[in-house]
BAPA-126658 format. One line per 2 residues: their letters; for each residue x, y, z of C-alpha. Coordinates in nm, 3 decimals. Layout:
N
A) X,Y,Z  ...;
***
This chain:
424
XX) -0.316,1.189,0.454  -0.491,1.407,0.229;
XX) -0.364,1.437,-0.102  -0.277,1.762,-0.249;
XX) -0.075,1.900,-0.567  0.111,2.154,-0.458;
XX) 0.385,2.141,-0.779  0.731,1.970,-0.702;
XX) 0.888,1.933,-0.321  1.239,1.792,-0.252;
XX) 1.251,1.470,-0.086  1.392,1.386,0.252;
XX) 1.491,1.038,0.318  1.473,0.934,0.691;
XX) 1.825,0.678,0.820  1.711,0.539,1.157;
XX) 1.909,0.679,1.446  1.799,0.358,1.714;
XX) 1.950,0.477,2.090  1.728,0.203,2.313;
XX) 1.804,0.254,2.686  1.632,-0.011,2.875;
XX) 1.450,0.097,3.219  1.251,-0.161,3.384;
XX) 1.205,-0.373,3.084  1.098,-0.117,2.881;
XX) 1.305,0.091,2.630  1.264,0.485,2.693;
XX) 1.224,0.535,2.342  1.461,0.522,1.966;
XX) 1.540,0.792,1.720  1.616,0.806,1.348;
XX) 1.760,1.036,1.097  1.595,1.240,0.795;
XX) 1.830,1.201,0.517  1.740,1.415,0.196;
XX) 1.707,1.265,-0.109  2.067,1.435,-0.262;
XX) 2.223,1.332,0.056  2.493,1.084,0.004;
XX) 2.354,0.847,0.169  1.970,0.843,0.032;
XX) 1.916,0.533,-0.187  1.768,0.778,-0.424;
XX) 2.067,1.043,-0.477  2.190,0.953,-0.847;
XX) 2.179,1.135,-1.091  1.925,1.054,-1.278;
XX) 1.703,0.981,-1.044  1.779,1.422,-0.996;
XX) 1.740,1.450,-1.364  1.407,1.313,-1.385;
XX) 1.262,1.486,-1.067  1.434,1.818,-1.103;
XX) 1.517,2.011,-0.805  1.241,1.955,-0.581;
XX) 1.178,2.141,-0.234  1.133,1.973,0.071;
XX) 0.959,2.001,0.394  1.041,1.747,0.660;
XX) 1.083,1.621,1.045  1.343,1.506,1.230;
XX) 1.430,1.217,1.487  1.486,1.281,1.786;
XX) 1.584,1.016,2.084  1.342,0.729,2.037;
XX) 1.262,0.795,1.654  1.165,0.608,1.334;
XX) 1.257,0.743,0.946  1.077,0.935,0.767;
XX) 1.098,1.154,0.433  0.917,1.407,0.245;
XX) 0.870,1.314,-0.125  0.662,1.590,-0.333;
XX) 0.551,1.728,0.020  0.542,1.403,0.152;
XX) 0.791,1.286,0.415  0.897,0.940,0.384;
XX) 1.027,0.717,0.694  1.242,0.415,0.582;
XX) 1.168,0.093,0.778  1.329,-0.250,0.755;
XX) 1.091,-0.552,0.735  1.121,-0.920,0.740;
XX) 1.418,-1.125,0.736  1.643,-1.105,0.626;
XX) 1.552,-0.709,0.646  1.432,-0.524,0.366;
XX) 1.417,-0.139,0.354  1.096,0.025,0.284;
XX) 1.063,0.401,0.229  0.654,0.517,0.304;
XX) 0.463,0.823,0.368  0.485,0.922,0.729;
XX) 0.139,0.983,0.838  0.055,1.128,1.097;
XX) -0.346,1.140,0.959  -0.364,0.777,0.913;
XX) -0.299,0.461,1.083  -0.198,0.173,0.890;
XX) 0.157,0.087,0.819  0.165,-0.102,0.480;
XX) 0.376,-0.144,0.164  0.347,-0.278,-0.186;
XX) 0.399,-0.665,-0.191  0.422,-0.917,-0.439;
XX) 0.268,-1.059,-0.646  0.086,-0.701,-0.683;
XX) -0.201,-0.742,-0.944  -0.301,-0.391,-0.961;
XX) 0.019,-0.151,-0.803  0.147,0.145,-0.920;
XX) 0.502,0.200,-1.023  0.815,0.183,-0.763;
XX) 1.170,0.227,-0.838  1.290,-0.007,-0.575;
XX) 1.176,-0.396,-0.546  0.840,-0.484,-0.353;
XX) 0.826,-0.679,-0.037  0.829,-1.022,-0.105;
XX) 0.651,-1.191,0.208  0.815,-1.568,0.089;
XX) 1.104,-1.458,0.132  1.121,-1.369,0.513;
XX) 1.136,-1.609,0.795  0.963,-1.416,1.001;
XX) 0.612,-1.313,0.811  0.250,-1.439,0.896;
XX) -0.046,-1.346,0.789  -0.267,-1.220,1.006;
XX) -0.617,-1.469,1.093  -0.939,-1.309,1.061;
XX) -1.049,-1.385,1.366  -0.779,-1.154,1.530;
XX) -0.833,-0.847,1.736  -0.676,-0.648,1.473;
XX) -0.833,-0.732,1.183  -1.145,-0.619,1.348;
XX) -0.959,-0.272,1.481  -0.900,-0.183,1.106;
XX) -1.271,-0.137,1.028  -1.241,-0.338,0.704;
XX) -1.073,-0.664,0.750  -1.313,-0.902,0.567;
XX) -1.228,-1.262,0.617  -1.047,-1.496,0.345;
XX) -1.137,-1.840,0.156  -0.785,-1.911,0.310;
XX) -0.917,-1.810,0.702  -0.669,-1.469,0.660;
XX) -0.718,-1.139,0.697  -0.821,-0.914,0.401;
XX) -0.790,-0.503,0.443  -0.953,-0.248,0.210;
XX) -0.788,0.077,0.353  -0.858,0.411,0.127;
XX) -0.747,0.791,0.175  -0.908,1.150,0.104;
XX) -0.704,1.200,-0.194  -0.881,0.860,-0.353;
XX) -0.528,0.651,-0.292  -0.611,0.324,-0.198;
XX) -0.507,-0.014,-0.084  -0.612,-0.370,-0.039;
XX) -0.434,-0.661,0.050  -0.327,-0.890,0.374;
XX) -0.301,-0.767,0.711  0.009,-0.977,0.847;
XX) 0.292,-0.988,1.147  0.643,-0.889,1.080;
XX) 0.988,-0.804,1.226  1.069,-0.441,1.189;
XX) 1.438,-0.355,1.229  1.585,0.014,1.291;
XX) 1.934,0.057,1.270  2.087,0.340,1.445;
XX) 2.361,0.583,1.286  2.597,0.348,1.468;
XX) 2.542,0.050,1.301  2.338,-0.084,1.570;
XX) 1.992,-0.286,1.492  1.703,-0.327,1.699;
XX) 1.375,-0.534,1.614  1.032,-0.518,1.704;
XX) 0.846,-0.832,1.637  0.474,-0.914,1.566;
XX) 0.415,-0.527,1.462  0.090,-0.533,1.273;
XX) 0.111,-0.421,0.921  -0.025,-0.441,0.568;
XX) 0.087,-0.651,0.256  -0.058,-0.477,-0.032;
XX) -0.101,-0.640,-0.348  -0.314,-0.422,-0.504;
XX) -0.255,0.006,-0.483  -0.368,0.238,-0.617;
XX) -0.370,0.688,-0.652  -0.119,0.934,-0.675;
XX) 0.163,0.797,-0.528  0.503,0.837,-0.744;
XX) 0.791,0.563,-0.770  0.946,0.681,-0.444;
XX) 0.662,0.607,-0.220  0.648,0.224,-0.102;
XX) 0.347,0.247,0.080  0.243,0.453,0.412;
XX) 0.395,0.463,0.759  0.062,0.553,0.934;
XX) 0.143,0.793,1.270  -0.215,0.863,1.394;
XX) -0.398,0.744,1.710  -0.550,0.425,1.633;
XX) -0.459,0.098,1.739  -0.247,-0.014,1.434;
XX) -0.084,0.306,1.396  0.315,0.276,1.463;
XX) 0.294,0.524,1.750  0.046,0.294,1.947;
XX) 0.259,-0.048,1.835  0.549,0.074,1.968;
XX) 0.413,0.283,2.282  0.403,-0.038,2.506;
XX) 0.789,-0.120,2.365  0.910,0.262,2.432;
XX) 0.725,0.380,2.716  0.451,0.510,2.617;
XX) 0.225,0.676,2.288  0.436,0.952,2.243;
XX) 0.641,1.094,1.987  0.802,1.402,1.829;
XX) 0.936,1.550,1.493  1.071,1.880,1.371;
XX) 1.057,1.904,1.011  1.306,2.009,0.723;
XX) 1.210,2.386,0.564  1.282,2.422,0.170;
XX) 1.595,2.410,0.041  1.776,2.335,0.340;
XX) 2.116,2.167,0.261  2.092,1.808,0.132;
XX) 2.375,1.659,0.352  2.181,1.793,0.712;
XX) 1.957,1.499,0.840  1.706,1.543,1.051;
XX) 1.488,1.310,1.290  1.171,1.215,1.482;
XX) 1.122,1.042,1.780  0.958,0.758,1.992;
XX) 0.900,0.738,2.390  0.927,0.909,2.703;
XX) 1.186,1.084,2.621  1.106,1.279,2.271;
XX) 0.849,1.495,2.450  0.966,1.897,2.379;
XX) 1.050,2.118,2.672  1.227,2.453,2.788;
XX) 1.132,2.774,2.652  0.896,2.899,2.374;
XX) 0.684,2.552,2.469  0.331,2.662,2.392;
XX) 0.058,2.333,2.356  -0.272,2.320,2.306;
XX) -0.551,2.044,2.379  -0.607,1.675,2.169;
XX) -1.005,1.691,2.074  -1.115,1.383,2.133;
XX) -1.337,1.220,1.883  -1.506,0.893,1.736;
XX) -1.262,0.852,1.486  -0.928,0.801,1.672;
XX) -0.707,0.846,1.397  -0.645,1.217,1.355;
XX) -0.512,1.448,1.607  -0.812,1.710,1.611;
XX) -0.685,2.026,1.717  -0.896,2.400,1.779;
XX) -0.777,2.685,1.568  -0.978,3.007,1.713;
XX) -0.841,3.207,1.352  -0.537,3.366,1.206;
XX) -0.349,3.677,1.276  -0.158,3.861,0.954;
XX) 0.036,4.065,1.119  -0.184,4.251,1.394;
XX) -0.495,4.188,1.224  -0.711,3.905,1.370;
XX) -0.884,3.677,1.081  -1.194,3.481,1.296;
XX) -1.199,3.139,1.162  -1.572,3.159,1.178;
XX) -1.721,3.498,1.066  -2.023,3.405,1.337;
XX) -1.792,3.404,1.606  -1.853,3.034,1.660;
XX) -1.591,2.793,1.655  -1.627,2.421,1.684;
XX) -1.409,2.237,1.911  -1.197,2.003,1.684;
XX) -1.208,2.169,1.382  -0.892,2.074,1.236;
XX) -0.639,1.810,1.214  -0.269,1.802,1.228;
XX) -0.144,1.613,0.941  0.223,1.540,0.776;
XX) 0.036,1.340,0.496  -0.070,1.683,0.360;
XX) 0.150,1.964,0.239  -0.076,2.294,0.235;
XX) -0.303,2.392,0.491  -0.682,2.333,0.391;
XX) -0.930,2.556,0.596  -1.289,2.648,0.483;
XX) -1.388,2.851,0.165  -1.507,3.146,0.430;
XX) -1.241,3.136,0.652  -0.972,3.135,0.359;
XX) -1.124,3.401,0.167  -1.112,3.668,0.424;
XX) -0.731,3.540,0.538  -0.660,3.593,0.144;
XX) -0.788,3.925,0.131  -0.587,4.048,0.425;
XX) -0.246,3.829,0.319  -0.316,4.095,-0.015;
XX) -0.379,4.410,0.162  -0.044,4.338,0.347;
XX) 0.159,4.260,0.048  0.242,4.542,-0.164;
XX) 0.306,4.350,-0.482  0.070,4.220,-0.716;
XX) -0.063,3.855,-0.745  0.042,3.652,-1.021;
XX) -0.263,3.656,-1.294  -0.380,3.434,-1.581;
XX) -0.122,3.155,-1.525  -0.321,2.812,-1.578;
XX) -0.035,2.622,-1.409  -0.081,2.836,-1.117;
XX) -0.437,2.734,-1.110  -0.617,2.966,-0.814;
XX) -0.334,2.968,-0.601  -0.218,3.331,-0.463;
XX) 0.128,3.393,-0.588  0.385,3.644,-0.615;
XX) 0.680,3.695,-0.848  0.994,3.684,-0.668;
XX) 1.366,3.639,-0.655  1.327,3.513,-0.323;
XX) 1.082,3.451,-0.022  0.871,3.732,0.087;
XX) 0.946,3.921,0.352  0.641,3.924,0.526;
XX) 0.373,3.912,0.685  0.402,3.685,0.978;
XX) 0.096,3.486,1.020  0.018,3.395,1.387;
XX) -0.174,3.077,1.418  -0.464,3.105,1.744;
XX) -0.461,2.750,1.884  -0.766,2.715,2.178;
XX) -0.570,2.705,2.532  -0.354,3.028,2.413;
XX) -0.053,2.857,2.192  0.008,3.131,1.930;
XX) 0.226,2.982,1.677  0.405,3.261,1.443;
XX) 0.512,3.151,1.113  0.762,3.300,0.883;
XX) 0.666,3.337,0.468  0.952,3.036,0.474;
XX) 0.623,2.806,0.615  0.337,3.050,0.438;
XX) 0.486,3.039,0.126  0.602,2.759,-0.123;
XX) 0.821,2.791,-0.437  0.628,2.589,-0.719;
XX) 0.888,2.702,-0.956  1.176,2.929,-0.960;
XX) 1.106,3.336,-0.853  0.757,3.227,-0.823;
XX) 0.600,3.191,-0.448  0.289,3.083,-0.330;
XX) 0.055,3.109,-0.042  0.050,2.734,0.119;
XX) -0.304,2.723,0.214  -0.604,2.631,0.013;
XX) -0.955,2.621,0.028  -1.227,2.328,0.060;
XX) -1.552,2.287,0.082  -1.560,2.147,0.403;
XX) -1.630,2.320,0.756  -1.292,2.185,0.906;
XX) -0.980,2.183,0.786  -0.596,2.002,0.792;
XX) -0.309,2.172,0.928  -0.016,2.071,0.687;
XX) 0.322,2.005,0.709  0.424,2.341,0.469;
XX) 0.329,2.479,0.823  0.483,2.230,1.044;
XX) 0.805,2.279,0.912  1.078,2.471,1.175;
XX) 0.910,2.357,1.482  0.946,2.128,1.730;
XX) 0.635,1.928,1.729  0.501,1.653,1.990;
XX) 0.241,1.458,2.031  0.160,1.286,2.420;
XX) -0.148,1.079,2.296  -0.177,1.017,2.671;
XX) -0.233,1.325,2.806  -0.442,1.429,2.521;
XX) -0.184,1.727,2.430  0.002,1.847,2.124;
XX) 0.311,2.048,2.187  0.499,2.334,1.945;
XX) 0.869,2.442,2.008  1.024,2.719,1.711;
XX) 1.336,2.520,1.616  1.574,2.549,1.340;
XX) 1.555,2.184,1.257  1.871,2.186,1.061;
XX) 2.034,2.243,1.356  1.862,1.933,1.556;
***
């Protein structure tokens, strides 16, 4: 997760569809809805919860068999899970470039504000806290030990969020569309009392989706067969009432035609999915992503955590110039709310140019101005990648959106299927 403003996105709330087949002792996998927030049946659909947040755009996956819920809130998606016991519903960030799954917990000393009640740990039969001498409080990197022999976390994020608080076992419950409930016990997670950054009072804390050991995806691989998982996220202003899902197991891998996948990088840090991006077509022009001709293997991440793409101040400057010499309209000037953004006045999306996205191992993946170009505000639309100072870069979700997307963290391969995911 790497926090970005990119002005006001709708928010998707994830229902947990839950279809567990057992083979061999193992389940092949479980899948969960997206619900948007003005869906009937988000917990966050009255009316003035609308009338505070306006009419926000979303981006955001979808569950496929074997899946857990997740829903995008201001870009973010956030995936409802049910801890404790009796269960209690938590709606977090899904993450795919972090790993820790945590919420706010009380008493919380130092939390920002939620709508909905914090986890209470007292309450639930099920809860311990986690000793410091455990494997896992040494996998987290900074699990420091207690006066009370527990586990204390420190866990903080590129957009300066941050968290600290009690590493602990719980019961997590997903309950399919059927009414059916399944629970996974002992999964690792974090009880924070004391959060901070910009989350808003939707966010309950951070469903972390990347590759380390505490992520969700590798606590529930052994329990679904296997570290893999899918999603196909919502595009703006798709219709409130269509969910959509993402999925855990053997069998949420993509397949069939337009399949294209390109190699995991394997690094020390085991949390993001590094991915090789070779450069950017617009239209038939080829933009190098370096102008030296070298690329580094593993130069950017995949990440639902962030909404825009981020690529380097080079690399973005030359895409920018040839996104304007393709565009015959002129960019939005002298608007401080805009900041530096490039943006174009507009009834609706533009209707081009398609951007082709060079992935090493040949996956070209085309997208639309629908995943190249956001809506901050009404007849306004803007170009969803930014610059940093940085030599790599993150591969947002803006671009994620309308495509099949999975992950085999076993094979070391990511996989990317065009899909109208309102119609998954």
């Amino acid at each position: 997760m790497a926090a970005a403003d990119f002005g006001a996105v709708t928010i998707l709330f994830v229902l947990i569809a839950c279809h567990l087949a057992a083979s061999a002792g193992v389940n092949s996998g479980f899948s969960a809805n997206l619900v948007h927030r003005d869906s009937p049946n988000s917990p966050f659909s009255s009316k003035s919860f609308n009338k505070a947040f306006g009419r926000r755009r979303s981006m955001r996956p979808v569950f496929y068999p074997n899946s857990a819920q997740v829903r995008p809130d201001k870009g973010q998606y956030l995936m409802k899970l049910s801890i404790g016991n009796p269960p209690f519903d938590v709606y977090g960030i899904a993450d795919t470039g972090s790993d820790l799954v945590w919420t706010q917990c009380v008493p919380c000393h130092g939390c920002y504000k939620q709508i909905n009640p914090k986890f209470d740990p007292e309450k639930s039969s099920t809860y311990s806290d986690l000793p410091c001498d455990a494997q896992e409080c040494h996998a987290i990197g900074t699990g420091t030990c207690s006066p009370q022999h527990t586990c204390n976390y420190t866990y903080g994020y590129g957009g300066a969020e941050l968290t600290q608080g009690v590493l602990a076992k719980e019961t997590i419950t997903i309950t399919s569309t059927s009414g059916e409930a399944t629970s996974l016990k002992d999964i690792v997670f974090g009880c924070g009392h004391n959060n901070t950054g910009t989350f808003n009072e939707n966010e309950m804390g951070i469903v972390g989706l990347g590759g380390g050991p505490l992520s969700l995806v590798s606590q529930l691989g052994p329990l679904v067969g296997g570290k893999k998982f899918s999603f196909c996220l919502m595009p703006f202003h798709t219709d409130p009432s269509v969910e959509s899902k993402i999925s855990f197991g053997e069998a949420s891998l993509v397949s069939g035609e337009g399949v294209v996948s390109t190699p995991l990088v394997s690094k020390e840090d085991k949390t993001p999915y590094f991915v090789t991006v070779e450069g950017i077509s617009v239209g038939d022009k080829l933009v190098p992503f370096s102008s030296s001709g070298n690329v580094s293997k593993g130069n950017m991440f995949m990440d639902t955590g962030t909404p825009p793409t981020l690529i380097p101040q080079d690399f973005y400057d030359r895409l920018v110039a040839e996104v304007k010499i393709q565009i015959p309209m002129t960019p939005v000037e002298n608007d401080p709310s805009l900041g530096f953004q490039l943006c174009y006045k507009s009834k609706t999306n533009l209707k081009g140019p398609i951007l082709t996205v060079h992935f090493r191992g040949g996956a070209d993946v085309r997208l639309l101005p629908k995943q190249t170009f956001i809506p901050p505000r009404e007849e306004v639309f803007c170009f969803a990648m930014q610059n940093v100072t940085s030599d790599g870069g993150i591969y947002g979700n803006f671009a994620q959106s309308d495509f099949f997307i999975s992950y085999d963290l076993e094979s070391s391969v990511v996989f990317f299927k065009p899909t109208d995911c309102t119609k998954e």
